[in-house]
TORPA-822652 format. One line per 3 residues: number of its first residue (from 1); their letters; for each residue x, y, z of C-alpha. Coordinates in steps of 0.5 Angstrom, whole numbers, padded with zeros to 4 digits. Layout:
<pts>
NUM) A) X Y Z | ...
</pts>
This chain:
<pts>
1) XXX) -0055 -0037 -0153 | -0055 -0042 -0159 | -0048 -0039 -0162
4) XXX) -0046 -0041 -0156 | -0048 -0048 -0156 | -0046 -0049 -0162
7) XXX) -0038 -0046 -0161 | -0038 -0051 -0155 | -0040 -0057 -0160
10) XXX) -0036 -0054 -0165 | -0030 -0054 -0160 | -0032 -0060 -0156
13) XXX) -0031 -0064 -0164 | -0024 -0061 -0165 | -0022 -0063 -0157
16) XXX) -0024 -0070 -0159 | -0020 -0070 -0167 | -0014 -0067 -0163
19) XXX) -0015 -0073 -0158 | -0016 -0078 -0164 | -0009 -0076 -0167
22) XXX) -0006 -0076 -0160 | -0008 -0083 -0159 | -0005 -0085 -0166
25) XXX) 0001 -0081 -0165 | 0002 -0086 -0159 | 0003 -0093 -0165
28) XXX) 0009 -0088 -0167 | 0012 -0087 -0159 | 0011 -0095 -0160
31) XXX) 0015 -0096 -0165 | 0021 -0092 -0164 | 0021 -0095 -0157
34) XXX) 0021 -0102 -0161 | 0027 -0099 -0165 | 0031 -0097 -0159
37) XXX) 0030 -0104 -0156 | 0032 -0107 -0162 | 0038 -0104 -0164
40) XXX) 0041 -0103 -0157 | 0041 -0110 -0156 | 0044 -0111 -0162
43) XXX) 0050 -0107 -0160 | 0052 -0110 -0154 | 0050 -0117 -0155
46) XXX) 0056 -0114 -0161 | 0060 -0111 -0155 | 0060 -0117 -0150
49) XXX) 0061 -0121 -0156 | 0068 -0118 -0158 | 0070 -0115 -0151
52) XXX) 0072 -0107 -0151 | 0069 -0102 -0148 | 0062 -0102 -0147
55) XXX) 0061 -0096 -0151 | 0053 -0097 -0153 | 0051 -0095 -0146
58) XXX) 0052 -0088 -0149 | 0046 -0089 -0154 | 0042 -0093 -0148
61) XXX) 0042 -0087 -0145 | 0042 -0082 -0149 | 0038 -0084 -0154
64) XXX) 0034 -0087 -0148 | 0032 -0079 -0145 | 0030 -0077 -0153
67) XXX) 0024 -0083 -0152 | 0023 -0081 -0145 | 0021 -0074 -0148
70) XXX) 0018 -0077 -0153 | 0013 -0081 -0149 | 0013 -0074 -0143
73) XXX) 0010 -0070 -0149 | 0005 -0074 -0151 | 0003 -0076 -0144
76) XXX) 0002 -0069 -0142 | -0002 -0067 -0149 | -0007 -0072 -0148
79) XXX) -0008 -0070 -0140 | -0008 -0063 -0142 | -0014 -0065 -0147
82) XXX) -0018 -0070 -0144 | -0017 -0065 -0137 | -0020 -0059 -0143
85) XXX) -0026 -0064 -0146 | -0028 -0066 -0139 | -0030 -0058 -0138
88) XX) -0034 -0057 -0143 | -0038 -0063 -0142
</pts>
């Protein structure tokens, strides 16, 4: 009985490093969210300043489904670790 306690501690610790490192990986998904406002911004205020076709709308949208993923993956790996800590506790 007490190697089983000790393996739910010793599981229920790492769950909540792997939380941890979730949570800080979140600062990163804000800081390519940031990027990507700043820099599509700065391409079509250039576009509709010269005129022509507004071609950034393709860095808007493709780039916009790269940080839609990245911000899905994190979602879905902290619910999957919180749903995972809540049943050890």
């Amino acid at each position: 009985m007490e190697e089983e306690s000790i393996r739910r501690l010793v599981r229920e610790e790492i769950l909540e490093r792997e939380l941890r490192r979730i949570n800080d990986a979140y600062k990163g998904f804000y800081i390519h969210l940031a990027i990507y406002c700043l820099v599509n911004a700065a391409f079509s205020v250039f576009v509709l300043l010269r005129g022509g076709i507004f071609w950034p709308i393709f860095p808007i949208v493709f780039w916009g489904a790269g940080v839609l993923v990245h911000f899905s993956c994190l979602s879905i790996a902290k619910k999957s670790v919180e749903k995972e800590l809540e049943s050890l506790k």
